[in-house]
C-alpha positions as CSV (number, residue, x, y, z in Angstrom):
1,X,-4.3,-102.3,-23.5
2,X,-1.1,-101.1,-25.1
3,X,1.2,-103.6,-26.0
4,X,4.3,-101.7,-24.5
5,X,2.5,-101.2,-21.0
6,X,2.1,-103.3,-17.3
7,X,-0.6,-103.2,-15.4
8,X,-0.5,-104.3,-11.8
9,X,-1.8,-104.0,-8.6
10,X,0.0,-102.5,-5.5
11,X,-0.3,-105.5,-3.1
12,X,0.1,-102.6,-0.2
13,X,-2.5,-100.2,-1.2
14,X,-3.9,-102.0,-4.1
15,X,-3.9,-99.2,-5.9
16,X,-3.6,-99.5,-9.6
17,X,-0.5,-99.1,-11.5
18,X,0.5,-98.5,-15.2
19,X,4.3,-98.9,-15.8
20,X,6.5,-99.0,-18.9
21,X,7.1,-102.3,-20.3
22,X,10.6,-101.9,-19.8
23,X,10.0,-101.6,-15.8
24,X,8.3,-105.3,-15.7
25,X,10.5,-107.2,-12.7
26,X,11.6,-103.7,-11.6
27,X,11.5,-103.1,-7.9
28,X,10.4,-99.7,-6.7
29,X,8.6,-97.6,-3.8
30,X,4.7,-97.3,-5.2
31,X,3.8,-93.6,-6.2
32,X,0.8,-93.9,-3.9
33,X,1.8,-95.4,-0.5
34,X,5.2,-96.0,-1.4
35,X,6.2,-99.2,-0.1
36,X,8.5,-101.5,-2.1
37,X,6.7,-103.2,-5.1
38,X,8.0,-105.1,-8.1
39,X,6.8,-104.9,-11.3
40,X,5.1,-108.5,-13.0
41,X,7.8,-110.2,-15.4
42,X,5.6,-109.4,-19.2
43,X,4.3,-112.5,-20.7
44,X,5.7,-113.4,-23.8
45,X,4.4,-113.2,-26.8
46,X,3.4,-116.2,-28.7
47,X,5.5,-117.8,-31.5
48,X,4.4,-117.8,-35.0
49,X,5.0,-120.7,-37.5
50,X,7.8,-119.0,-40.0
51,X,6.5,-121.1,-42.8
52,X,2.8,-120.7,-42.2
53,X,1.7,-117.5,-44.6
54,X,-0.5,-116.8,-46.6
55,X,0.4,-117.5,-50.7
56,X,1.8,-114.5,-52.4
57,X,2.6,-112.3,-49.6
58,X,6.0,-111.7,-48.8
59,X,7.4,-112.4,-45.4
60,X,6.3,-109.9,-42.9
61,X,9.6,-107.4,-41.8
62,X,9.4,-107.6,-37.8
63,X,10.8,-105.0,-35.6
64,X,13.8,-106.1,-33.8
65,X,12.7,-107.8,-29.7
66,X,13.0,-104.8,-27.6
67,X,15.9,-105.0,-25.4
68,X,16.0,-106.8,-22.2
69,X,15.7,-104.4,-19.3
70,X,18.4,-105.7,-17.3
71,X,20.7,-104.8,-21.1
72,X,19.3,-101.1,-20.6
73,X,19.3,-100.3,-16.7
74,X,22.4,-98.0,-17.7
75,X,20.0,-95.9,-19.6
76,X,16.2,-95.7,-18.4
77,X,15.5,-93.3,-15.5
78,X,15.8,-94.8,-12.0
79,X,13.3,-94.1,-9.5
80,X,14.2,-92.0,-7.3
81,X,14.5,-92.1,-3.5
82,X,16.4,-95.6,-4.2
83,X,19.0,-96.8,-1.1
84,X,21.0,-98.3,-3.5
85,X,21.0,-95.2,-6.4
86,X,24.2,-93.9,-6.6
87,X,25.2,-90.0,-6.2
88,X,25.4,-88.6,-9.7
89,X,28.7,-86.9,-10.0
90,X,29.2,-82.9,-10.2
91,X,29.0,-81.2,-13.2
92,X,31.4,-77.8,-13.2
93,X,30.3,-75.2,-15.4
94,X,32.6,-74.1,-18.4
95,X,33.3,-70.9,-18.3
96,X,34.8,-68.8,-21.4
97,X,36.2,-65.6,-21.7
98,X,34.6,-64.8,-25.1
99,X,31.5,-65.5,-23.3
100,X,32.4,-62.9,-20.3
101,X,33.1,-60.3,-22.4
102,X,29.8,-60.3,-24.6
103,X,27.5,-60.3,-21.6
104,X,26.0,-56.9,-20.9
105,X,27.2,-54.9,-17.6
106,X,24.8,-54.9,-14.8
107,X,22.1,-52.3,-14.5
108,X,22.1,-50.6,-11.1
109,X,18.7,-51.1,-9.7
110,X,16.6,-47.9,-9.0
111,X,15.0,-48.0,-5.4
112,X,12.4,-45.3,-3.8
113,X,13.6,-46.4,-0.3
114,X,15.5,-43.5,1.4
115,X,19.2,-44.6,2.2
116,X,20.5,-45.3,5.5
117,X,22.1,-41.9,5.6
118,X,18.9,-39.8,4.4
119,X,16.3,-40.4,6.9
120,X,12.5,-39.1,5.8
121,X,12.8,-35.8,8.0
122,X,15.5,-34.3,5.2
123,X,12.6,-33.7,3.5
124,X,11.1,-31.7,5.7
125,X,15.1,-30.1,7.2
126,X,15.8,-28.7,4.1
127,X,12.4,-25.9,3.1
128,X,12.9,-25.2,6.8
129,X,16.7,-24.6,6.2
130,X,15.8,-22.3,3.3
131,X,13.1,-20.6,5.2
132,X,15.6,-19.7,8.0
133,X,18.2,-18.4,5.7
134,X,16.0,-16.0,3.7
135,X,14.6,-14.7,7.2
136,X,18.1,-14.2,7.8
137,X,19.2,-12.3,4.6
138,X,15.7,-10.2,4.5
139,X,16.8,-9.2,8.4
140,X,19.8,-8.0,7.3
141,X,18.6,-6.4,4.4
142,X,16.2,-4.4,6.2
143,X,18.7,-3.5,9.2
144,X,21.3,-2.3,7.0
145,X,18.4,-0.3,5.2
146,X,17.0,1.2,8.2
147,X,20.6,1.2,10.1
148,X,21.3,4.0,7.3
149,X,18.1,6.3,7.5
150,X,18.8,9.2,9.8
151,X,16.4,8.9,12.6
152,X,13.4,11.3,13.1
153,X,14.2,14.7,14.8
154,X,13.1,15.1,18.3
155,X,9.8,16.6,18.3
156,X,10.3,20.0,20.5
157,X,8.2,21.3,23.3
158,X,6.1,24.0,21.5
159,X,7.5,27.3,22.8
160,X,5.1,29.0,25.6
161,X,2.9,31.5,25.1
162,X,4.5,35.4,24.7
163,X,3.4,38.2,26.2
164,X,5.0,41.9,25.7
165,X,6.6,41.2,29.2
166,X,8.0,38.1,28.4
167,X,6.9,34.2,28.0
168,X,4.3,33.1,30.3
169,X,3.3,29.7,30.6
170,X,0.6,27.7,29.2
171,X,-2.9,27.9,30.2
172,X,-3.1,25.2,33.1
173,X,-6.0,22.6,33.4
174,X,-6.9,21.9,37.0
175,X,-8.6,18.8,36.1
176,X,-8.8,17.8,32.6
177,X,-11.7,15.0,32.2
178,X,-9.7,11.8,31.4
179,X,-6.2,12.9,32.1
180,X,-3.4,14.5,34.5
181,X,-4.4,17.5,36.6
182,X,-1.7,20.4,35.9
183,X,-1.4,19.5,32.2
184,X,-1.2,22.4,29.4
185,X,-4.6,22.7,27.7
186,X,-4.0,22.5,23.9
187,X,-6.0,25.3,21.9
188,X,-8.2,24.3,18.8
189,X,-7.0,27.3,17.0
190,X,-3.5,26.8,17.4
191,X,-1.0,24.8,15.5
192,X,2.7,23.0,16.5
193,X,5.4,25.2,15.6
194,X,7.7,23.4,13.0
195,X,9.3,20.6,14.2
196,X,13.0,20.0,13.0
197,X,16.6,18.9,14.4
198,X,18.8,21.8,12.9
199,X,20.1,24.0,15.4
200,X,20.2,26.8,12.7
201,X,16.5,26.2,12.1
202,X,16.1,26.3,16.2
203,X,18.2,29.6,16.1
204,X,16.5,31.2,13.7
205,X,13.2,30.5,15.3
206,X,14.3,32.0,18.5
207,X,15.9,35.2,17.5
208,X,12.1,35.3,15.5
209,X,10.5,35.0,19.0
210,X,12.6,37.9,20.4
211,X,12.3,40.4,17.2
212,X,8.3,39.8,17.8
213,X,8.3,40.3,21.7
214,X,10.6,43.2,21.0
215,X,8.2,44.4,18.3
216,X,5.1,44.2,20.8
217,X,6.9,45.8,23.7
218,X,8.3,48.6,22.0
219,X,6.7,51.9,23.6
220,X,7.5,54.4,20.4
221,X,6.7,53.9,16.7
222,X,10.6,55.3,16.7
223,X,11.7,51.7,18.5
224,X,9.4,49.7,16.1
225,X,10.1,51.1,12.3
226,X,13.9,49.5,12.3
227,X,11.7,46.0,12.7
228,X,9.3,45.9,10.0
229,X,9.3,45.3,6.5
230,X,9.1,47.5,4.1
231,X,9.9,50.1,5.0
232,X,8.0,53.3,5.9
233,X,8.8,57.1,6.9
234,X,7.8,57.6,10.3
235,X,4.8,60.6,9.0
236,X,3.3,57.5,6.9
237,X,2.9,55.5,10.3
238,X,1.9,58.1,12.8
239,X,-1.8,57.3,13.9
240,X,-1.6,54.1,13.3
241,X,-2.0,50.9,15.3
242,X,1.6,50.8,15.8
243,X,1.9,54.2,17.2
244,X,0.5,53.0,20.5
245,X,2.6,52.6,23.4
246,X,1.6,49.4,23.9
247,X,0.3,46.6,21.5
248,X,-2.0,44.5,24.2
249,X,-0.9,40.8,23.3
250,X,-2.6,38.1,25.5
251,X,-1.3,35.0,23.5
252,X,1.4,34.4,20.7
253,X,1.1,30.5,19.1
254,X,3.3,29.7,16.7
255,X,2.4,28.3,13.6
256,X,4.7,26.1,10.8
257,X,6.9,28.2,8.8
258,X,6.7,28.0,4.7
259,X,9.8,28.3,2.8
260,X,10.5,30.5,-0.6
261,X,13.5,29.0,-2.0
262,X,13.2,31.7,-5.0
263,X,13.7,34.7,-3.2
264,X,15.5,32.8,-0.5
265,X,13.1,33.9,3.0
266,X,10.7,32.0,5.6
267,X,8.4,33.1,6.9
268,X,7.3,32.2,10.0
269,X,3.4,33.0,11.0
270,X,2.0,33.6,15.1
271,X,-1.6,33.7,15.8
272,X,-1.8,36.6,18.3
273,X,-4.6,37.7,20.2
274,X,-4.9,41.4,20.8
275,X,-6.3,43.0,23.6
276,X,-8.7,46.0,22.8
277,X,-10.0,48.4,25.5
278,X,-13.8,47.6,25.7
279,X,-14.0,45.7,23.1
280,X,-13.7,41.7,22.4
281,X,-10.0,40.1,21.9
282,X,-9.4,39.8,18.5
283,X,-6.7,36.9,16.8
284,X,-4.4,38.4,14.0
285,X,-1.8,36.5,12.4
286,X,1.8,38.1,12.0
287,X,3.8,37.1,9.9
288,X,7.5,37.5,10.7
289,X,10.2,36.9,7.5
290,X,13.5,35.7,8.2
291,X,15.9,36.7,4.9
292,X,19.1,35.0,4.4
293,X,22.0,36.7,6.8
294,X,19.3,39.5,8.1
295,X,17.4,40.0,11.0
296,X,14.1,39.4,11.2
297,X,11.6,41.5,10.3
298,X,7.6,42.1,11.0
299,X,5.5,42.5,7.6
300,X,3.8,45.6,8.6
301,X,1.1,45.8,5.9
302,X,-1.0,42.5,6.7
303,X,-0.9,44.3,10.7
304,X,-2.6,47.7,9.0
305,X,-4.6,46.0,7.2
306,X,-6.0,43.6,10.0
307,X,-5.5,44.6,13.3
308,X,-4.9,48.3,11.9
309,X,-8.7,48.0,10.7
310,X,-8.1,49.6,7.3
311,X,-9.7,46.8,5.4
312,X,-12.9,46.4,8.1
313,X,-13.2,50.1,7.6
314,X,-13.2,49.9,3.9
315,X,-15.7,46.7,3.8
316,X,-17.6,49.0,5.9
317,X,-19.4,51.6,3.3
318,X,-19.4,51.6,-0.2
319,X,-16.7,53.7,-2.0
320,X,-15.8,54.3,-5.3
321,X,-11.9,53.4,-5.1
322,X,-10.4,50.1,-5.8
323,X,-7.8,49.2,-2.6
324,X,-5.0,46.4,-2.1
325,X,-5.1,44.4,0.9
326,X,-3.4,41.8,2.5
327,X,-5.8,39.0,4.2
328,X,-6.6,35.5,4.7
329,X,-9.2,34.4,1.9
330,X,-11.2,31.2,1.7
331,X,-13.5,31.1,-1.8
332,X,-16.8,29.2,-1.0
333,X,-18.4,27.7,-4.1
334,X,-21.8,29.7,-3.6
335,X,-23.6,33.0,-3.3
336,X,-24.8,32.7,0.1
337,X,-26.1,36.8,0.7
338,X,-29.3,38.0,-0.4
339,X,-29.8,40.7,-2.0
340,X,-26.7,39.9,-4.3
341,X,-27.8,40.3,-8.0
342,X,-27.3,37.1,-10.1
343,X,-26.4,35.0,-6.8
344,X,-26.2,31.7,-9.4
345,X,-23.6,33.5,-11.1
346,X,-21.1,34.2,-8.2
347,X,-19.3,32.8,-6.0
348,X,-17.7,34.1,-2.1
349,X,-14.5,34.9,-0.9
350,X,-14.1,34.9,2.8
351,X,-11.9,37.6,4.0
352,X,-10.5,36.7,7.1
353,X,-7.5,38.0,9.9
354,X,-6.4,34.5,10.8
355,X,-6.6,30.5,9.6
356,X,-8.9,29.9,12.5
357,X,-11.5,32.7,12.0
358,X,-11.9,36.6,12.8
359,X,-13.7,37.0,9.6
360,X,-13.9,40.5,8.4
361,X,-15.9,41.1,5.2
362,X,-16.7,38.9,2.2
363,X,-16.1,39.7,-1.7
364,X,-18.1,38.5,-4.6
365,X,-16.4,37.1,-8.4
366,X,-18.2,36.1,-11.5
367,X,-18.0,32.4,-12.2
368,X,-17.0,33.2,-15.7
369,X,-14.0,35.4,-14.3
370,X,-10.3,34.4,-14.5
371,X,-10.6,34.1,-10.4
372,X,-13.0,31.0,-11.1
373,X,-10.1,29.1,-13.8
374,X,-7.2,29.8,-11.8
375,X,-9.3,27.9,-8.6
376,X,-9.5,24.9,-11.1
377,X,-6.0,25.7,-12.9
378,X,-4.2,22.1,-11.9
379,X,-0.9,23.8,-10.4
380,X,-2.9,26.4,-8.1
381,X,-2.5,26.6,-4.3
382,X,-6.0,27.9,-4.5
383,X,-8.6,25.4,-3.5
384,X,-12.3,25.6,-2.5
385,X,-12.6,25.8,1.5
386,X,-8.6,26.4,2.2
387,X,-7.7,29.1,3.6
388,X,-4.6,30.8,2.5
389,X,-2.8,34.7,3.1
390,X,-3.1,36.5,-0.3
391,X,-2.8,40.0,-1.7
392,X,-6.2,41.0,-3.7
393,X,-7.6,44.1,-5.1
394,X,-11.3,44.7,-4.2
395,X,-13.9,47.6,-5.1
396,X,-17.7,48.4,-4.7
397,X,-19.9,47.4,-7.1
398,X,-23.1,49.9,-7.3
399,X,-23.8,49.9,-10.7
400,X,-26.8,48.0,-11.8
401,X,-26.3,44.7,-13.5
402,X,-28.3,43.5,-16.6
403,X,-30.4,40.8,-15.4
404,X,-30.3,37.6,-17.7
405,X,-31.9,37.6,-21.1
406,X,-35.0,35.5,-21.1
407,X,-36.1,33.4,-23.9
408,X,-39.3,35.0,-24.5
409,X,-40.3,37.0,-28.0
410,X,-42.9,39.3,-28.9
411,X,-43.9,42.9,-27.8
412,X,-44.7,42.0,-24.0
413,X,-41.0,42.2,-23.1
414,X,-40.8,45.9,-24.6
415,X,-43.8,46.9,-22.4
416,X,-42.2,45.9,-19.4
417,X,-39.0,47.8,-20.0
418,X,-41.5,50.7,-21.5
419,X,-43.2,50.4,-17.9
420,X,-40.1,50.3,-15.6
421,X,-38.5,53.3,-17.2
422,X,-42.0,54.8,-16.4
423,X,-42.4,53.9,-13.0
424,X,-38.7,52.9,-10.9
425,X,-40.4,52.4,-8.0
426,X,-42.1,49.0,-9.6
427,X,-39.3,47.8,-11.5
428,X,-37.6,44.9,-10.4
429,X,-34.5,45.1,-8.2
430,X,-32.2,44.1,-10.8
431,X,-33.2,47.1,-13.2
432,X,-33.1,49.8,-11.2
433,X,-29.8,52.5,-11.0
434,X,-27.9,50.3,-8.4
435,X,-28.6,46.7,-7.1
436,X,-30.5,45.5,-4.4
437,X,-27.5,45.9,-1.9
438,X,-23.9,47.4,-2.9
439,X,-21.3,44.4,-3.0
440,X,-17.3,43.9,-3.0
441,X,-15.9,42.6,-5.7
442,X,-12.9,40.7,-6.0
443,X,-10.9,42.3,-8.8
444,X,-7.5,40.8,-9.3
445,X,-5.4,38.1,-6.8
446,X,-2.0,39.8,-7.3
447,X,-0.1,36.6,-4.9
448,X,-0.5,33.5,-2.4
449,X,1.0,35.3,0.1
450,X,2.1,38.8,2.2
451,X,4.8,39.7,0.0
452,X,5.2,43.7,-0.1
């Protein structure tokens, strides 16, 4: 055991205990149980003789006694919990302005908590906020937009039906399947007249209505040739369809006007059906052309021609001359008659008296022709399947035509044409002196339209 220790026993708990020398007669509360022990008072050491050493060895240098522990109880630790340790006094802290002014300023703390003021809704307030004022602004927007667009015209009531005594009313269905008894039955072959919101427009088209009516039930070719356009000598016209008292009209539909901001007209097209003695009705369309600060006037060729029968009569038999008429044409991409030389070769025109039908006659043109590039030319009105008014030139074809060359070589080709100069009756349709059946020929389309 160390020289500088005490080792007792706790007479309370008899636990034991290792304390500094400098504790021995100390009392204090045991670090176990802590009742109120006293250290054992150390033993001292035992003296040596001074003069007793060993020969030739110098007196031994001793430490000085350590002190008595009653000389140091100002210094060694006192236990603590003690009743009778007094209160150590306050120490103030110095505090120096030097000091102050080198510490660094406080660092705000950052904090993810919302503050008491911005609750965790904001979040969701604010898109919602911005949501409700672009609504606003693309409301506005658009209102302002459409506020500013002139609203769509009225759509009028489609004038009634015109007869030479005067408009008549609308066919009436008794009991249409799936809607109102007594309501106008709309025809298939009719169209809406143009609708529009200008009372010029709407004056125009009514002082057209009365130039036709008067037109129709005019009872002298006299009363009718200050109404057409062009004009004609009253001998020219005698004969004619027009010279009749009374032109027969059982129907007059509108149909939309087209404008011609060149020459400054309209013209404005009715589908009329014609009543002929013992015969079938028959739908014509007249065309009536309003010119800037004139009167209205009827375009009296397309009438000869159609309901005049001048170009039924021609289509009729062949003939050697070459004739204008005016005429609704459709081209049809094929060769559809037989008899018709070359049919892979051509294609149709259908000459017709109205959009809706009444076809008359039908012409033939070469697909190598300028009729077949101007029905592909990109700015063309011309279209396969639409119908459209035109002016064309047409003649009879009875010559024969060469049928195509085939690729064959060698003297068998010779004979045949030795043997169908010998014998006509045997040679084949397409080398005799006229084809298999006389066709019309579309020559030349001189315009899209009626013009005179």
């Amino acid at each position: 055991m160390p020289d500088d220790v005490l080792q007792f026993t706790c007479q309370a708990c008899q636990t034991n205990l290792t304390v500094p020398l400098q504790l021995a007669g100390i009392e204090g509360p045991c670090p176990k149980c802590g009742a109120v022990i006293k250290a054992p008072e150390a033993a001292p050491a035992p003296e040596a003789d001074p003069g007793c050493r060993p020969a030739g060895t110098l007196p031994e240098k001793r430490n000085p006694p350590p002190a008595r522990p009653a000389e140091q109880a100002s210094i060694r630790p006192q236990p603590r919990d003690l009743p009778d340790r007094p209160e150590r006094p306050s120490v103030s802290p110095r505090h120096s302005t030097a000091d102050v002014a080198k510490r660094p300023e406080p660092k705000a703390e950052r904090s993810d908590r919302p503050e008491s003021g911005s609750p965790g809704v904001t979040r969701f307030l604010i898109p919602v906020a911005f949501l409700l004022v672009g609504g606003a602004l693309t409301f506005f927007l658009l209102d302002s937009f459409m506020g500013n667009a002139e609203p769509p015209p009225p759509q009028p009531t489609p004038p009634p039906a015109v007869t030479p005594d005067g408009p008549t009313a609308a066919p009436v269905d008794p009991a249409p399947p799936g809607g109102t008894a007594g309501a106008p039955t709309p025809s298939p072959e009719t169209a809406p007249a143009e609708p529009t919101g200008d009372p010029g427009a709407q004056n125009d088209s009514l002082e057209v209505q009365d130039v036709l009516r008067d037109f129709l039930r005019a009872s002298s070719i006299g009363a009718r040739l200050p109404l057409i356009e062009p004009p004609y000598e009253r001998d020219a016209l005698e004969g004619s369809v027009i010279d009749t008292p009374l032109l027969s009209a059982s129907r007059i539909t509108p149909d939309a006007p087209t404008r011609n901001s060149l020459e400054n007209y309209v013209d404005h097209p009715f589908n009329v059906r014609f009543e002929r003695d013992g015969e079938s009705s028959i739908d014509i369309l007249v065309v009536v052309r309003k010119r800037a600060e004139q009167k209205p006037k009827i375009l009296i060729d397309p009438l000869l021609d159609l309901l005049g029968g001048r170009l039924e009569a021609f289509a009729a038999e062949p003939s050697e001359e070459t004739r204008t008429f005016r005429a609704v044409i459709e081209p049809m991409p094929r060769c559809f008659e037989e008899g018709i030389p070359n049919p892979d070769d051509k294609f149709t025109y259908k000459l017709s008296a109205n959009h809706h039908g009444g076809e008359i006659a039908r012409a033939y043109a070469s697909k190598l022709s300028p009729l077949a590039e101007m029905l592909y030319a990109p700015d063309s009105a011309l279209r396969w399947g639409k119908r459209l008014p035109a002016t064309i030139t047409v003649k009879w074809t009875t010559e024969a035509e060469k049928a195509p060359a085939e690729e064959a070589e060698g003297g068998d080709d010779g004979d045949a044409a030795d043997d169908a100069t010998a014998d006509p009756e045997n040679a084949p349709a397409e080398t005799r002196e006229g084809p298999a059946t006389p066709y019309l020929e579309v020559i030349e389309i001189k315009s899209l339209d009626w013009s005179p």
